[in-house]
C-alpha positions in Angstrom: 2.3 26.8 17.2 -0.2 28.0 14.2 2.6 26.6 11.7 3.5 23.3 13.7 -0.3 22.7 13.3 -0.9 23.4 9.5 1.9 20.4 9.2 -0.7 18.2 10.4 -2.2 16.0 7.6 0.1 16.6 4.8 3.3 15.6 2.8 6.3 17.0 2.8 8.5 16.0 -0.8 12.4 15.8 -1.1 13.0 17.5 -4.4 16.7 16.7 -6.2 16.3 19.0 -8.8 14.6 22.6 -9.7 12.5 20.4 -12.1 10.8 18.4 -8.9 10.8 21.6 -6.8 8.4 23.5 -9.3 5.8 20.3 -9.3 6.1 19.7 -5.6 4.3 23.1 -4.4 2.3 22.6 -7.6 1.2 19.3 -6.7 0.5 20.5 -3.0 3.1 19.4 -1.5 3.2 21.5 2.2 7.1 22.0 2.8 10.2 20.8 0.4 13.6 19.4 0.8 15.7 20.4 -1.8 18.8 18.6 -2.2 19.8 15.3 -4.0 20.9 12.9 -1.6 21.8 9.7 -3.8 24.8 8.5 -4.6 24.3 8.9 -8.6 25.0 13.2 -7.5 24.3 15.4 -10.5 22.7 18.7 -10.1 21.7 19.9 -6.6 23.4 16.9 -5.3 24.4 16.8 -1.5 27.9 18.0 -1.1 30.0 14.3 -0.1 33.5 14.4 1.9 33.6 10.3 1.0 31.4 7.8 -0.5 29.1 7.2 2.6 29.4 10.9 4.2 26.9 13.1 3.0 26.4 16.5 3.6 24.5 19.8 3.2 22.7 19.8 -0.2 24.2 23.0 -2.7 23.2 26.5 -1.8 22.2 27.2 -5.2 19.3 25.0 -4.7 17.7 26.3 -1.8 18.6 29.9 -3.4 16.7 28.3 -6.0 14.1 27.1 -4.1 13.5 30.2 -1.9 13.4 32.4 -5.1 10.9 30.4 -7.1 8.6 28.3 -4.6 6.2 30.1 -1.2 6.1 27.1 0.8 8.2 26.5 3.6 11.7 24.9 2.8 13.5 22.0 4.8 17.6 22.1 4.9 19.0 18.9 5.7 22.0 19.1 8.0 24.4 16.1 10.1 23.6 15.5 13.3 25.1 18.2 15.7 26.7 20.3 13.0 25.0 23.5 14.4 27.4 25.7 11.8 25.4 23.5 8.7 22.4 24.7 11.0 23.1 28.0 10.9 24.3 28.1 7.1 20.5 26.9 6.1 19.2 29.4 8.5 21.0 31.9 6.7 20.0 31.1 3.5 16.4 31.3 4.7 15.0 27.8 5.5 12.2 28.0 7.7 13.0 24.7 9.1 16.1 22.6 9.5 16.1 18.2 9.4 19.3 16.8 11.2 19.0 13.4 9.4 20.6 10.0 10.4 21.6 9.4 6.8 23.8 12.5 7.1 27.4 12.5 8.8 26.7 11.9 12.4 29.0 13.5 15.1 29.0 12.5 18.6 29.0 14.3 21.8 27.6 17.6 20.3 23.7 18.6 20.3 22.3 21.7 19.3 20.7 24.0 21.1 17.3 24.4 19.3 16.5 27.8 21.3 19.3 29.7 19.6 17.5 29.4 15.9 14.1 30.7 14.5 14.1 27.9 12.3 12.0 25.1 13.7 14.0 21.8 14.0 12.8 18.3 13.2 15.0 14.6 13.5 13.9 11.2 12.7 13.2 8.8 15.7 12.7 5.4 15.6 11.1 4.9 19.4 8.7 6.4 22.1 12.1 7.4 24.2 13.7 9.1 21.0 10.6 10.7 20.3 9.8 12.0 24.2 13.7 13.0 24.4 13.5 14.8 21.1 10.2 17.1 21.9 12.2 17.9 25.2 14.6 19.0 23.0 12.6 21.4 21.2 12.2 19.5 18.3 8.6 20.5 16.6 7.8 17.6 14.1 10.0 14.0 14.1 10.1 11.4 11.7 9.1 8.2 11.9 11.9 5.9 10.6 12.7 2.0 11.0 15.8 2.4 13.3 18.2 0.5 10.2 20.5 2.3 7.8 18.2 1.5 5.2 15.0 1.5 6.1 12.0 0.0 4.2 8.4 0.3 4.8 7.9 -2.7 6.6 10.6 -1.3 9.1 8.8 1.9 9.2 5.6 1.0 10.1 6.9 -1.2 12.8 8.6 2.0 14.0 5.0 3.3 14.2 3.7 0.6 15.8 5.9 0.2 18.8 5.5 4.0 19.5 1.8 4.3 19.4 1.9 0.8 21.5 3.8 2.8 23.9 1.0 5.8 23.7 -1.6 3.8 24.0 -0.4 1.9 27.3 -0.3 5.0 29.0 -4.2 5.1 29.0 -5.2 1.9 31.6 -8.6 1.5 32.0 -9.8 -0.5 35.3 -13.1 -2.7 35.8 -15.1 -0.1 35.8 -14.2 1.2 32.7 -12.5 4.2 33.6 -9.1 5.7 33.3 -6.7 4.6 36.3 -4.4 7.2 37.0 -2.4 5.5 39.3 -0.9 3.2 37.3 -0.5 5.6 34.5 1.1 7.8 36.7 3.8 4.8 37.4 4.7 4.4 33.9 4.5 7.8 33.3 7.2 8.3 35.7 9.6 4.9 34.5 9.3 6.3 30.8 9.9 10.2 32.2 12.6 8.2 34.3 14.2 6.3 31.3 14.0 9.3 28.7 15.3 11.9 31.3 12.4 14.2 30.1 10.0 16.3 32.0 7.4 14.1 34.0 4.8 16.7 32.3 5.6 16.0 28.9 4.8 12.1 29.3 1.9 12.8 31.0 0.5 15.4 28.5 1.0 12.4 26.2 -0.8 10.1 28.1 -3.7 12.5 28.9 -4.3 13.4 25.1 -3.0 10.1 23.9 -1.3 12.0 20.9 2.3 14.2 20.8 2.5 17.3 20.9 4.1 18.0 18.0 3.5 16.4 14.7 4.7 12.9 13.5 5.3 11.9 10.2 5.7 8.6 8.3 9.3 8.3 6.5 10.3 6.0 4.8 9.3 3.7 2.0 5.9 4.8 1.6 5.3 4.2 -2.4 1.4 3.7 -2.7 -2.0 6.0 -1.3 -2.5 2.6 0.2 0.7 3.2 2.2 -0.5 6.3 2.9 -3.5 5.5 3.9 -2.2 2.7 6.0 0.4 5.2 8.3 -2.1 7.8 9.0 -4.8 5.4 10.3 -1.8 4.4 12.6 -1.7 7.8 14.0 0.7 9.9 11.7 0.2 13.3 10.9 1.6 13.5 7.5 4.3 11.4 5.6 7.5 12.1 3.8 8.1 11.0 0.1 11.8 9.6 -0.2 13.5 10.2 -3.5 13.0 7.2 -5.3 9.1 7.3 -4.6 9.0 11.0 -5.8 11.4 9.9 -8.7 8.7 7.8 -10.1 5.7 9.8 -9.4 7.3 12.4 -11.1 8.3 10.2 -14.0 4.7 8.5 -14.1 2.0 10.5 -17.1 -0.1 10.9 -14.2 1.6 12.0 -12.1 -0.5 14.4 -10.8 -3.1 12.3 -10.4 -1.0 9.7 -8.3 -0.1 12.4 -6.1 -3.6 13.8 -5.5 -3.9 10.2 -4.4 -1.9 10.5 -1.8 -3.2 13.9 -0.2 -6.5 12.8 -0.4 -5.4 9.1 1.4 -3.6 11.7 4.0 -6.8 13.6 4.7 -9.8 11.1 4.5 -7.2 9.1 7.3 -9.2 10.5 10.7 -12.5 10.8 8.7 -14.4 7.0 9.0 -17.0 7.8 6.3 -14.3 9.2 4.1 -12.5 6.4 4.8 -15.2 3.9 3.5 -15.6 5.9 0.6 -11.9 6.0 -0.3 -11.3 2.1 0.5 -14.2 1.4 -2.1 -12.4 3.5 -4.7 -9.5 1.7 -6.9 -7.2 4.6 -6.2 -5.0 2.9 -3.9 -1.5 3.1 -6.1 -0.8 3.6 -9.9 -2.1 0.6 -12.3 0.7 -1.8 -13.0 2.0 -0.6 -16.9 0.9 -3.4 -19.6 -2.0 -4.8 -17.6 -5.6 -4.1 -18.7 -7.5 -3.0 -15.7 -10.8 -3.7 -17.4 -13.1 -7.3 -17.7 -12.7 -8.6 -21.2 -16.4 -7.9 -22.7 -17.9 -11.2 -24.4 -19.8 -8.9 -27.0 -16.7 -7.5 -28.4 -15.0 -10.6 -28.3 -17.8 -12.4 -30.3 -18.1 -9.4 -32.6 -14.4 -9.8 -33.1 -14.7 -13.7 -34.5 -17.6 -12.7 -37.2 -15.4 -10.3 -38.8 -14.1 -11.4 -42.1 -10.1 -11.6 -42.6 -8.6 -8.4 -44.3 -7.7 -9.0 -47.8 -4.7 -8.4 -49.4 -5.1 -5.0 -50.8 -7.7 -3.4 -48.4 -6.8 -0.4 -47.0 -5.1 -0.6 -43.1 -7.4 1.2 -41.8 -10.6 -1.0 -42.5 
């Protein structure tokens, strides 16, 4: 439970390379996913059976990854295949991500309890989510629900399941919490999701999960960021193509100290005031001058004389 919690409030990175592994635990990063799942492959790509099958990323990157980095270590795995799940618990993962993008295969679920690793899956509503904690799933992603899913989907992912939280908690007339109709839809949802009556009603009482939920999916700015957790995330995943261009950016430390410090400000409201009052909500846009054109310079500018021919360049 002490690790579950220390998940809460950070960003977990997917690393393609050993390049982006050694920056992500030095940029702070709480857990990596090593494995390159685009289609361009290259080194540390995920292993593909066909164009749109992907599969387990190459061992030598989480040997890689285990060897040079403390931090806990994600293996991606399809859906089901408890043999990929056992592989990456082999080769030391701590936890173990059965993600939608992988190859899915139906009528097979694995049995979390056989594995010390800690499993997580994304989920894209309140009944996936319930159904995977029952499951003993101990952190989900928040995804849109579409094969592609951009941050617009995403967010209304998070929306509709911290609707759903929050209609759990009626308040009567008088201002206070009526347990009866909770306890009705307490029941339908427990009903629908063929879950444990206590686990939706532990929901409902704390008006949180259990375990922790993070943000996936499209996230590109610390105004993003910012925007998830105040939604009721715990942390967020950066995709690929956002790390890709951190990475790429000259500061790209500083755009990723961004972003932990728009994850941890998120719960704090004079925090939050400070950091909305701050211009450090996503990388300046390259070519364009962040800074009011001064009229002394520009009148200075017009007095000086034309440069001769023959003056030095430099004058």
């Amino acid at each position: 439970m002490e690790m579950i919690e220390k998940f809460r409030g950070q960003v977990i990175i997917d690393c393609p390379d050993c390049p982006a592994l050694n920056k992500a635990e030095e940029f702070g990063a709480i857990a990596l996913v090593p494995g390159d799942t685009s289609s361009g492959g290259g080194y540390g790509r995920c292993e593909e059976v066909s164009s749109d099958m992907k599969r387990i990323p190459d061992k030598s990157l989480i040997e890689y990854a285990k060897s040079n980095n403390t931090i806990p270590i994600i293996g991606r795995i399809s859906k089901g295949h408890f043999a990929e799940a056992q592989t990456m618990e082999e080769l030391g993962c701590e936890w173990i991500d059965e993600n939608e993008n992988f190859m899915k295969l139906g009528g097979i679920e694995i049995d979390t309890t056989k594995f010390k690793a800690k499993f997580m899956c994304g989920v894209s509503t309140f009944i996936e989510a319930v159904s995977a904690i029952s499951k003993g799933y101990a952190l989900l992603r928040i995804i849109g629900g579409g094969e592609k899913t951009s941050f617009a989907m995403t967010v209304r992912s998070i929306c509709s399941i911290m609707k759903t939280v929050k209609s759990l908690k009626h308040i009567n007339s008088d201002n206070e919490v009526d347990e009866s109709a909770v306890s009705d839809e307490v029941r339908r949802l427990a009903n629908v999701a063929e879950v444990p009556l206590d686990l939706v009603w532990k929901i409902a009482k704390d008006q949180r999960f259990p375990v922790p939920i993070y943000a996936d999916g499209g996230i590109a700015t610390a105004a993003d960021v910012s925007l998830v957790m105040q939604l009721g995330c715990d942390g967020v995943f950066l995709r690929q193509q956002e790390v890709a261009q951190i990475f790429r950016a000259m500061r790209s430390k500083e755009i990723f100290d961004e972003f932990k410090f728009a994850v941890q400000v998120a719960t704090n409201t004079e925090a939050m005031v400070s950091y909305n009052s701050t211009s450090i909500h996503g990388p300046a846009i390259s070519g364009i001058s962040t800074q009011p054109p001064k009229e002394e310079e520009d009148a200075k500018s017009k007095e000086e004389p034309e440069k001769k021919e023959g003056m030095a360049d430099w004058w």
